[in-house]
Backbone as a printed PyTorch tensor [residue, N CA C, xyz], in Angstrom:
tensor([[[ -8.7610,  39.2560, -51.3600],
         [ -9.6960,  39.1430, -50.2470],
         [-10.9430,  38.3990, -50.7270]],

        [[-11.6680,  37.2920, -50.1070],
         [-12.7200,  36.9700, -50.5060],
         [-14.0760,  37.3140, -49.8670]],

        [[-15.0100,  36.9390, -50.8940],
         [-16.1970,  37.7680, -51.2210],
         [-16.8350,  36.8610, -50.0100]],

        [[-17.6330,  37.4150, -48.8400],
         [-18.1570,  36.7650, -47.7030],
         [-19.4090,  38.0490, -47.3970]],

        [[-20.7540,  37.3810, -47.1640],
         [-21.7180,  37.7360, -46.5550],
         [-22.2320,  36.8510, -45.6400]],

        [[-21.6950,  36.5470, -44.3360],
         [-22.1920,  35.9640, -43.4730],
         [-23.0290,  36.7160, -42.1210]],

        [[-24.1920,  36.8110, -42.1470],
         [-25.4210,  37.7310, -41.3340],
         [-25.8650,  36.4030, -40.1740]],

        [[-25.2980,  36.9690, -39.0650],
         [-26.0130,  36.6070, -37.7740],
         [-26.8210,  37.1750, -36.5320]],

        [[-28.1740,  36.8580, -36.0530],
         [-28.6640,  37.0970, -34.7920],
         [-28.3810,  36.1920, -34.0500]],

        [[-27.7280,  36.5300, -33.0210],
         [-26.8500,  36.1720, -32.1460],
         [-27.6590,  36.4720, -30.7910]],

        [[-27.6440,  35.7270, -29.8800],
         [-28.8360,  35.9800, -28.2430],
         [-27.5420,  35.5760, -27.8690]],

        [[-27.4600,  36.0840, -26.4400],
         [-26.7180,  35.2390, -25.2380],
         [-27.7580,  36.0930, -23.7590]],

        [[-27.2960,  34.9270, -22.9580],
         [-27.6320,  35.4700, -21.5180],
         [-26.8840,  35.9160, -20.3860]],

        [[-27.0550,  36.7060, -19.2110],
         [-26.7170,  36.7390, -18.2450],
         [-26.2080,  35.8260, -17.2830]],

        [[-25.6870,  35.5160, -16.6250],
         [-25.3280,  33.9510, -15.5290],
         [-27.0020,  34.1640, -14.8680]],

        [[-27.9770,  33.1080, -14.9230],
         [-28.7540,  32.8350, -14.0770],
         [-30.2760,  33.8310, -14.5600]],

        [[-29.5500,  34.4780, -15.7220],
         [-31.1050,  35.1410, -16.3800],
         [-31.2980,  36.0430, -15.3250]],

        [[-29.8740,  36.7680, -14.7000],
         [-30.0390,  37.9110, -13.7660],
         [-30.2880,  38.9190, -13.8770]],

        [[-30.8560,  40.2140, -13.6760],
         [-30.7850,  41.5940, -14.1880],
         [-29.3960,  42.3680, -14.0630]],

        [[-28.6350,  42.0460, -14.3310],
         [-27.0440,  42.2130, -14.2520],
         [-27.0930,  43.2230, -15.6490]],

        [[-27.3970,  43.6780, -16.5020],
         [-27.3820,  44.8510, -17.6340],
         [-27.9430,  45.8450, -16.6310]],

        [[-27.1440,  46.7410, -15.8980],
         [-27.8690,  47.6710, -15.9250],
         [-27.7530,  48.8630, -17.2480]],

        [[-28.5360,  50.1410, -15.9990],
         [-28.3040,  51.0190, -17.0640],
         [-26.7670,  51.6240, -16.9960]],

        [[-26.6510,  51.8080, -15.4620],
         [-24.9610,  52.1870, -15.5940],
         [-23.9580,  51.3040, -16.3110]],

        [[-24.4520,  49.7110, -16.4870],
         [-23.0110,  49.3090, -17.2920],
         [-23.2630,  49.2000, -18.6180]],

        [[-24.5690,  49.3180, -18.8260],
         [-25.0240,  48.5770, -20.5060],
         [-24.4400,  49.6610, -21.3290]],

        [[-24.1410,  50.7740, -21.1110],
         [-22.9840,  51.3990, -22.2700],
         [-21.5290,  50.8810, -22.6320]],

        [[-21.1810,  50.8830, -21.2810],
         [-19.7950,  50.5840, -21.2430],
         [-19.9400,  48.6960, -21.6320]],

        [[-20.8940,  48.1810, -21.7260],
         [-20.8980,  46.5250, -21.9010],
         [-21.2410,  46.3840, -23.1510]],

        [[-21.7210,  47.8030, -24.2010],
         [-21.9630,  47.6170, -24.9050],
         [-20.2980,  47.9980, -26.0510]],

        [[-19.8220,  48.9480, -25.2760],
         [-18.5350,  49.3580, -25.9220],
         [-17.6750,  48.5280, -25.6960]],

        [[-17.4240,  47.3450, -25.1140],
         [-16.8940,  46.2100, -24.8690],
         [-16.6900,  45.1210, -26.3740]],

        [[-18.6610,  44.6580, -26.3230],
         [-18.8030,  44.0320, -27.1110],
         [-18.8050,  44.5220, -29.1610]],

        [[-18.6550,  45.8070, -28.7830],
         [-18.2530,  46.1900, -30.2480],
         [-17.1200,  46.7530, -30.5300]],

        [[-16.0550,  46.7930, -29.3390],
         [-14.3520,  46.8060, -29.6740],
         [-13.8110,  45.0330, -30.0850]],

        [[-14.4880,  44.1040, -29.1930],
         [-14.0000,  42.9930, -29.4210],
         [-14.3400,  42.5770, -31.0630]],

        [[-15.5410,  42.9760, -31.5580],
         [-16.5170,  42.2690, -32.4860],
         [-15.9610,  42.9750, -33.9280]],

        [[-15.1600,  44.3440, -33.7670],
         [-14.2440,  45.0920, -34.6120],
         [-12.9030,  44.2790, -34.6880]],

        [[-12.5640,  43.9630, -33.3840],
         [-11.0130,  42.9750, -33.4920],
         [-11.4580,  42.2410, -34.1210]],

        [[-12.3390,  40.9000, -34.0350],
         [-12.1940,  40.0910, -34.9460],
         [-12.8880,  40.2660, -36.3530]],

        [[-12.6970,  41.3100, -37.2310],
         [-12.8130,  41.8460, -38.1050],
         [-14.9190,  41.9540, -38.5840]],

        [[-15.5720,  41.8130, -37.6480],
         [-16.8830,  41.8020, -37.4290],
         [-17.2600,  42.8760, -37.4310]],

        [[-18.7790,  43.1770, -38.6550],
         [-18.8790,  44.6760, -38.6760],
         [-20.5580,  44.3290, -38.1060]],

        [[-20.9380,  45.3920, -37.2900],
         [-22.2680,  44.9090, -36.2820],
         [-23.4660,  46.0460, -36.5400]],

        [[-23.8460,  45.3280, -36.9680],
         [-25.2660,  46.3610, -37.5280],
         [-26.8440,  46.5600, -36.0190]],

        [[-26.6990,  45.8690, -35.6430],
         [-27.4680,  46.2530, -34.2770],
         [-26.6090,  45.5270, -32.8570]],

        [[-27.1490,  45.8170, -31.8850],
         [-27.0650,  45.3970, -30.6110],
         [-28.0120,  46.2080, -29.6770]],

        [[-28.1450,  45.5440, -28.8340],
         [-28.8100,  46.0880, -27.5960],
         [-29.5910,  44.9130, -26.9780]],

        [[-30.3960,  44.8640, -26.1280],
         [-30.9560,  43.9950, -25.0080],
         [-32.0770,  44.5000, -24.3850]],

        [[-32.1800,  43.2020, -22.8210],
         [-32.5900,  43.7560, -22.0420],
         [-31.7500,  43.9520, -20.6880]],

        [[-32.6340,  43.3730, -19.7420],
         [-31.7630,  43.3980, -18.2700],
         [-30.7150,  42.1780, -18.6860]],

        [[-31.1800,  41.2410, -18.5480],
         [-30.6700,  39.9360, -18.6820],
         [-30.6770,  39.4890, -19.7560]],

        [[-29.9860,  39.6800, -20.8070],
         [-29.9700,  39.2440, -22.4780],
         [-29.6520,  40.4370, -22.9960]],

        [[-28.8860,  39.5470, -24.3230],
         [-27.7680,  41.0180, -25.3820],
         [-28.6510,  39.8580, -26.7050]],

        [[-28.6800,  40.8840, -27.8110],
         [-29.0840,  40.3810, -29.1250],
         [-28.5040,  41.4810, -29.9310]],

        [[-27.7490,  40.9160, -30.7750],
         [-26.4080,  41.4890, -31.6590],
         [-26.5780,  40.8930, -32.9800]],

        [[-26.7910,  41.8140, -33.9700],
         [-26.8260,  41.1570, -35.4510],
         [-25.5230,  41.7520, -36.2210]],

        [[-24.8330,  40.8400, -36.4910],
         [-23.3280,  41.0830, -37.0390],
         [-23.0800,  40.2840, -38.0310]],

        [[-22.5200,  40.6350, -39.2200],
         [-21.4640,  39.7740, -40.4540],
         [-20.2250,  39.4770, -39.8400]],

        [[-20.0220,  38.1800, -39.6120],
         [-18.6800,  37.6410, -39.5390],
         [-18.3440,  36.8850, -40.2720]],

        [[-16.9070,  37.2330, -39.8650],
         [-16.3440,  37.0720, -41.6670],
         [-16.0200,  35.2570, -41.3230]],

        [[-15.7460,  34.8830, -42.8920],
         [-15.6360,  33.1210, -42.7730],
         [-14.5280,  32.4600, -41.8600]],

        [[-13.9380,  33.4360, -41.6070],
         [-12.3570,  32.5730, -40.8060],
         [-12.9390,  32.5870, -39.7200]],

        [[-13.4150,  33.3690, -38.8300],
         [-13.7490,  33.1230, -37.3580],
         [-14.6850,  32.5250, -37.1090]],

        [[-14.5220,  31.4650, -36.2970],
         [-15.9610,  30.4180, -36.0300],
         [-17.0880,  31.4240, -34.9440]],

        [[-18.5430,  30.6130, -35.3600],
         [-19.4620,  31.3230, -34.3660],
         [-18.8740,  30.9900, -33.0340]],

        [[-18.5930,  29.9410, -32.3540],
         [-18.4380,  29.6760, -31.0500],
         [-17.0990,  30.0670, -30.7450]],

        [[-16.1890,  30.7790, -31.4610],
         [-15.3030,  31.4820, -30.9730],
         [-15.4710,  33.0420, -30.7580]],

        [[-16.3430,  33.8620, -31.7120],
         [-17.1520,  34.6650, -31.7460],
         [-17.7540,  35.0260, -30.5500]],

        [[-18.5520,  34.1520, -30.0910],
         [-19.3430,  34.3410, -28.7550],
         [-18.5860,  34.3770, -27.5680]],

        [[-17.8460,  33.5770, -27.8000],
         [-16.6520,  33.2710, -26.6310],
         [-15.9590,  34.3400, -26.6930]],

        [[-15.2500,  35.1040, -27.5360],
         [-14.2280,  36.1990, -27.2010],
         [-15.4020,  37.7430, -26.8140]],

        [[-16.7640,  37.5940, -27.5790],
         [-17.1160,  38.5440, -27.0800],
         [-17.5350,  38.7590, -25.3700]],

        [[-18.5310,  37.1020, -24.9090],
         [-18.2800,  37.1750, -23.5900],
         [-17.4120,  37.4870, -22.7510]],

        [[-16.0530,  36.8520, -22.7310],
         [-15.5110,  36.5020, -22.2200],
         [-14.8470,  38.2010, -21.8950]],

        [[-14.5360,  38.9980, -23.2040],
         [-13.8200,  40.1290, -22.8660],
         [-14.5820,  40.9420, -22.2950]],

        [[-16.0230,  41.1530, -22.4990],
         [-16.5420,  42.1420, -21.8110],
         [-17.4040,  41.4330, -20.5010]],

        [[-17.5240,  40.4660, -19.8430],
         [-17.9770,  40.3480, -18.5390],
         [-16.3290,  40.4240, -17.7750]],

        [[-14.7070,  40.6340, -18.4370],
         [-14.0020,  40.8140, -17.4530],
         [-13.6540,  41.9780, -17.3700]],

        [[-13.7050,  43.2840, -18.9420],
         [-13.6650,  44.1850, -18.5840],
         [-14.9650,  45.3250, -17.7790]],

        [[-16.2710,  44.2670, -17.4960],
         [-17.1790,  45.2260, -16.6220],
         [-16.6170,  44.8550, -15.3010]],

        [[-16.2110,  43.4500, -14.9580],
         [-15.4370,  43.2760, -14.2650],
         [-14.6650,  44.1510, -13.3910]],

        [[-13.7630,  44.3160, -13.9560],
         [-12.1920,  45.1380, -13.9400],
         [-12.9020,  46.8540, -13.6950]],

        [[-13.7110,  47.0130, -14.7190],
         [-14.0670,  48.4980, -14.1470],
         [-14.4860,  48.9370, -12.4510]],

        [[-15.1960,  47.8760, -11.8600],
         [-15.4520,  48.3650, -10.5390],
         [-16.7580,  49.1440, -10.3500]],

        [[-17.0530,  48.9120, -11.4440],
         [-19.0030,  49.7860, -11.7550],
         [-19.7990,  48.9200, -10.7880]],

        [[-19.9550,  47.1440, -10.5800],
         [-20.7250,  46.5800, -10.2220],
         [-20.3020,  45.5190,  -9.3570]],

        [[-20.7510,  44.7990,  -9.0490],
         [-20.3590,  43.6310,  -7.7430],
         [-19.7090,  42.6750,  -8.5200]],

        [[-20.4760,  41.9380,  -9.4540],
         [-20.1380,  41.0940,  -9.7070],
         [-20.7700,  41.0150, -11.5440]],

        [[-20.3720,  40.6300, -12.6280],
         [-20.8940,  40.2790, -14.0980],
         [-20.3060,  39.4910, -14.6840]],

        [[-21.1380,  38.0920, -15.1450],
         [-21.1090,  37.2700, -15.5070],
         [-21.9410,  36.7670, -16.7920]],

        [[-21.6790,  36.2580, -17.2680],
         [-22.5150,  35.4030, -18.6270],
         [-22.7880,  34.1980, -18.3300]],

        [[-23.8800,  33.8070, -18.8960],
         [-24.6360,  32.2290, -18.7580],
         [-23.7800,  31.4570, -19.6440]],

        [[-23.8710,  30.1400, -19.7650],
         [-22.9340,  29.0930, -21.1830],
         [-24.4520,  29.3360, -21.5950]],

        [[-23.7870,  28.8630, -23.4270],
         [-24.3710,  28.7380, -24.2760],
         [-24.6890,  30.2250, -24.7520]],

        [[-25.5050,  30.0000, -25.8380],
         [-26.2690,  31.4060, -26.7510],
         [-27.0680,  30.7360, -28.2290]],

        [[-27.6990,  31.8460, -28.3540],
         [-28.2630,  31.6340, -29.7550],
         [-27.8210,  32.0030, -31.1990]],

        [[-27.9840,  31.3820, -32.1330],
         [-27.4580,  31.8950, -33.4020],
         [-28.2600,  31.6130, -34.5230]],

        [[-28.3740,  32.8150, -34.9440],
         [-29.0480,  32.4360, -36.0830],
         [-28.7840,  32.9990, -37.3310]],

        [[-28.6570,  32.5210, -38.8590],
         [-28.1450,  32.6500, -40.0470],
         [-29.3480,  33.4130, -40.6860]],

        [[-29.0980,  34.5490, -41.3210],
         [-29.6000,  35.6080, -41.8170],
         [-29.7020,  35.4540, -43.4650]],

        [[-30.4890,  35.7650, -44.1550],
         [-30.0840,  35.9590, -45.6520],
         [-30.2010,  37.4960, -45.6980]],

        [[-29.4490,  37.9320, -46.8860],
         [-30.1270,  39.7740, -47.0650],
         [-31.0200,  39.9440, -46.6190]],

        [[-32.4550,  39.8030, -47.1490],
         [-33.3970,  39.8780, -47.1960],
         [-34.0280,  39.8190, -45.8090]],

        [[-33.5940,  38.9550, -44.6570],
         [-34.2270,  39.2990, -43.5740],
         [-33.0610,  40.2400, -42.5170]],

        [[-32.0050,  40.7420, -42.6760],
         [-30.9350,  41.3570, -42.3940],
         [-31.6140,  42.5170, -41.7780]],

        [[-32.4220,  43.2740, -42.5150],
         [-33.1100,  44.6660, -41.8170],
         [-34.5230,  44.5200, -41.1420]],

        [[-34.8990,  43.3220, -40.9060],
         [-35.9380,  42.9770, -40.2440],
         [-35.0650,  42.2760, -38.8180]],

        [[-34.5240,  41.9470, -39.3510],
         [-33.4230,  41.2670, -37.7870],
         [-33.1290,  42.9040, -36.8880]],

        [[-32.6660,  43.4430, -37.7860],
         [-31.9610,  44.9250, -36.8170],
         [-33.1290,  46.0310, -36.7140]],

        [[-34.3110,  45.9260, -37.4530],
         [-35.2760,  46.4140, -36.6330],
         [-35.4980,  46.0460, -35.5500]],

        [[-35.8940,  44.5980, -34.8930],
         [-36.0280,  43.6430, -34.0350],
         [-35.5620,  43.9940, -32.6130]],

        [[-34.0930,  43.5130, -32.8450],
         [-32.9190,  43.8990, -32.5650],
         [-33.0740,  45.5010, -31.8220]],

        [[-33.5910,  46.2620, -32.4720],
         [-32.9350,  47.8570, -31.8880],
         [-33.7760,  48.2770, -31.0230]],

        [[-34.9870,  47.6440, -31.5760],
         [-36.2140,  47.8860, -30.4510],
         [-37.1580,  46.8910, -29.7400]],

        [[-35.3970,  46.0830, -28.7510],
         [-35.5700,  45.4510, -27.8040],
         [-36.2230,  45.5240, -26.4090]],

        [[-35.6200,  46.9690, -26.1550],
         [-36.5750,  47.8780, -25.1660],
         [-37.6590,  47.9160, -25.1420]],

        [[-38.0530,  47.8870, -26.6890],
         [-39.8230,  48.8000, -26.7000],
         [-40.7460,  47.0940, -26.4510]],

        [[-39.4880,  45.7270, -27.1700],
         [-40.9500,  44.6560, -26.9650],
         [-40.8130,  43.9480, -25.7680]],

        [[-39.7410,  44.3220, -24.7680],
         [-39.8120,  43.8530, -23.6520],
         [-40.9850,  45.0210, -22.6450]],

        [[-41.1780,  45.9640, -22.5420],
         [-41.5700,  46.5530, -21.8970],
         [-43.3580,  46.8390, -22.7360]],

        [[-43.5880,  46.0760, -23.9560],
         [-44.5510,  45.8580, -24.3680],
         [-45.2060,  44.2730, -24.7540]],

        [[-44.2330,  43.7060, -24.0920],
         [-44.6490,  42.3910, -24.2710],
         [-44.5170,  41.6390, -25.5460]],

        [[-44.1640,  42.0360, -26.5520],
         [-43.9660,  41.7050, -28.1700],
         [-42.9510,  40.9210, -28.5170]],

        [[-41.9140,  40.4490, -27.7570],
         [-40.8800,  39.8930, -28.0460],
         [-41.3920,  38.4780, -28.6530]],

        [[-40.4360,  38.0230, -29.7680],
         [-40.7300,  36.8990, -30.2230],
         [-40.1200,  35.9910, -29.3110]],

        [[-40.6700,  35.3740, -28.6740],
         [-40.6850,  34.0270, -27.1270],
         [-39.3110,  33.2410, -27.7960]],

        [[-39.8170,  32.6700, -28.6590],
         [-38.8250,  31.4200, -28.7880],
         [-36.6550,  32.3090, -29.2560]],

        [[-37.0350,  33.7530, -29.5690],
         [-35.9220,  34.2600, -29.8290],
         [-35.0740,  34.5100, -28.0690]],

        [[-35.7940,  34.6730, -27.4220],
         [-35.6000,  35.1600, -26.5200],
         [-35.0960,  34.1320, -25.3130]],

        [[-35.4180,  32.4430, -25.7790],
         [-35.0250,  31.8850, -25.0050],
         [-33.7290,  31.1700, -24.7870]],

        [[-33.1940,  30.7130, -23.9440],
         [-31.8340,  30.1000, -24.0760],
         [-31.3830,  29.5310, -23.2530]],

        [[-30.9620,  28.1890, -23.4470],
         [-31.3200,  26.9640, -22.8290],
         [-29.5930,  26.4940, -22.6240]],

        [[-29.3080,  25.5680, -21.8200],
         [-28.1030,  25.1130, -21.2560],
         [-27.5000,  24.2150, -22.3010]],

        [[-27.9870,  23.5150, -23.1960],
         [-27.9730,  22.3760, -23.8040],
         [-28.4630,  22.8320, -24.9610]],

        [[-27.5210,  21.8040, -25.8640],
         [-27.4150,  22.7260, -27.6640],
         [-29.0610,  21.7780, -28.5230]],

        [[-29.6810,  22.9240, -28.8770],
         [-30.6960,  22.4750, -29.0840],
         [-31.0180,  22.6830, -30.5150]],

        [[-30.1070,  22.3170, -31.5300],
         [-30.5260,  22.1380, -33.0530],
         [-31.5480,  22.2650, -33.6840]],

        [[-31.4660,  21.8110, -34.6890],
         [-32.9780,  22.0720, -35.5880],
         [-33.5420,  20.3270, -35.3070]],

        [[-34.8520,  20.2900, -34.9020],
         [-35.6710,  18.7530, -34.6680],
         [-36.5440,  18.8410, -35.9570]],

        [[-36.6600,  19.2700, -36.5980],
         [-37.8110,  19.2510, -37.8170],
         [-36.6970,  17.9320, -39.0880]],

        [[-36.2590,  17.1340, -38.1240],
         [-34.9360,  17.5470, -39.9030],
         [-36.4720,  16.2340, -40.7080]],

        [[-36.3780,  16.2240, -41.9770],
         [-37.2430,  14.9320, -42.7280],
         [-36.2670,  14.4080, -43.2440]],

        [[-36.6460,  13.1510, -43.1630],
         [-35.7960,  11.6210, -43.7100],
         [-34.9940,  12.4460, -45.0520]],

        [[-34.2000,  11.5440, -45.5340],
         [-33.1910,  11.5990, -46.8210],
         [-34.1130,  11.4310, -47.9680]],

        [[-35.2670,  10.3580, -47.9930],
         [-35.4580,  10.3650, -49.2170],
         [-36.3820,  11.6890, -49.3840]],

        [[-37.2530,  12.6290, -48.3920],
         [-37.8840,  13.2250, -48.7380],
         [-36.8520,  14.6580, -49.2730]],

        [[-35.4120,  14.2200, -48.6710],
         [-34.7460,  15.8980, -49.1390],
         [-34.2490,  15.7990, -50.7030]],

        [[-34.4610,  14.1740, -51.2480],
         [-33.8580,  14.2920, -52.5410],
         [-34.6180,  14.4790, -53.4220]],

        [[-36.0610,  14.6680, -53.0730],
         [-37.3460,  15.1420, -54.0110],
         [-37.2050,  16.5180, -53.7030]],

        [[-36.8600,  17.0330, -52.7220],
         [-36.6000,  18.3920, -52.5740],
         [-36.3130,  18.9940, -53.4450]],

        [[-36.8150,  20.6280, -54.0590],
         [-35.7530,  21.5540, -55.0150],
         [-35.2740,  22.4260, -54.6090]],

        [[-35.8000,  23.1640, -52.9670],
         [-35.3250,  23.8550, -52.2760],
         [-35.4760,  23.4490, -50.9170]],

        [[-34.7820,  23.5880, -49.7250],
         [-34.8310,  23.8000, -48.5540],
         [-35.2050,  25.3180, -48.0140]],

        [[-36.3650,  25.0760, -47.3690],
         [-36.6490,  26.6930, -46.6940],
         [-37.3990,  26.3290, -45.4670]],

        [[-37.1740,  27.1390, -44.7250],
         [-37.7720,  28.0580, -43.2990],
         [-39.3750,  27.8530, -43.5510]],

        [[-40.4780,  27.4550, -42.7620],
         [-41.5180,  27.4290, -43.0470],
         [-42.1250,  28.6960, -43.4720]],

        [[-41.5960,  29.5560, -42.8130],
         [-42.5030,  30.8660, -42.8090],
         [-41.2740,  32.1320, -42.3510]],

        [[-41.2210,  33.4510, -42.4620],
         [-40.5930,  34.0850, -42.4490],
         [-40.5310,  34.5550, -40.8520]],

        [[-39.5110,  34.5360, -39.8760],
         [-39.2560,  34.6930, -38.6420],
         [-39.6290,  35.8850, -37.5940]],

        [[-39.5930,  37.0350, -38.2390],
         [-39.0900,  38.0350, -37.7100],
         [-40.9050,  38.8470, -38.3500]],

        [[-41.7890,  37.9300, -38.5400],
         [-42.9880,  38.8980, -38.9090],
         [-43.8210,  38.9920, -37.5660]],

        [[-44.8790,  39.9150, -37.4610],
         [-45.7400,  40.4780, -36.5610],
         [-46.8880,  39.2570, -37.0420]],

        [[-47.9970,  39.0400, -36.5160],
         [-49.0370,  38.2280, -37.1330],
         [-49.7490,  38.5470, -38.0640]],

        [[-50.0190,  40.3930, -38.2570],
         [-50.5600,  41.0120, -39.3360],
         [-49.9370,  41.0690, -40.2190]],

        [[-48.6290,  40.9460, -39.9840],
         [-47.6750,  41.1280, -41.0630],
         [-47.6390,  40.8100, -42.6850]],

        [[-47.5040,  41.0980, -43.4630],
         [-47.0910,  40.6320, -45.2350],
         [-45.7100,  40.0390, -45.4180]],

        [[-45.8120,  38.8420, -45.3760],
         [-44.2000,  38.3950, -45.8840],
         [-43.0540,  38.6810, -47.2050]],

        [[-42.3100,  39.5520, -46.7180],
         [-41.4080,  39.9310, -47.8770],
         [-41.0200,  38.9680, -49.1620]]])
């Protein structure tokens, strides 16, 4: 078996950024998305949301691609809320977010992550995590070639997941 630590925060949306999570389905939408995320051998260290948005931090393993990932988790649980008969209608938006984790920010992601509730209903959410757009929107910072071959490391400007008072790990 090979040795794999692959750590993702993962966003997706609702169809239309609807309040479609309620509280009656967000259990059962949540037991959805962590039977599928177990099938494909994915072990999930947070999840939860809001009305309209799921944020899920999971290791998946190297064989399964992210955009198949997202796809089998949508796909199975907006047909089994579906199929249950709890709600009118549940759907998912295209697209989602992803983002690559090292250890080190892994338990700052699933703090984040768990107390989604508390920064939506306090206003704290980090904006740019939260948004999600129709159209695949990469990294724009990239610098020319010759400046990456003076390079000795590539890094993140600043650490993601801090408060403004915060101390960077």
């Amino acid at each position: 078996m090979p040795f794999w630590r692959a750590y993702y925060h993962l966003i997706w949306a609702t169809k239309n950024r609807e309040p479609l999570i309620t509280p009656g389905i967000e259990r059962q939408l949540h037991a959805h998305l962590l039977r599928v995320a177990a099938d494909l051998g994915s072990y999930v260290y947070a999840l939860d949301g809001w009305t309209d948005h799921v944020h899920m931090v999971a290791a998946v393993p190297p064989h399964v691609a992210i955009s198949t990932f997202i796809k089998r988790l949508k796909g199975a649980s907006s047909h089994g809320i579906n199929l249950s008969g709890n709600n009118d209608y549940f759907a998912w938006q295209r697209g989602y977010g992803a983002l690559t984790l090292g250890q080190r920010q892994l338990q700052d992601a699933v703090e984040y992550v768990r107390r989604q509730k508390q920064h939506h209903r306090d206003v704290t959410a980090i904006s740019w995590l939260e948004r999600i757009a129709e159209v695949d929107e990469g990294p724009t910072a990239l610098r020319p070639m010759e400046d990456l071959r003076s390079a000795t490391t590539l890094r993140e400007d600043g650490p993601i997941y801090l408060e403004p008072d915060d101390v960077a790990f």
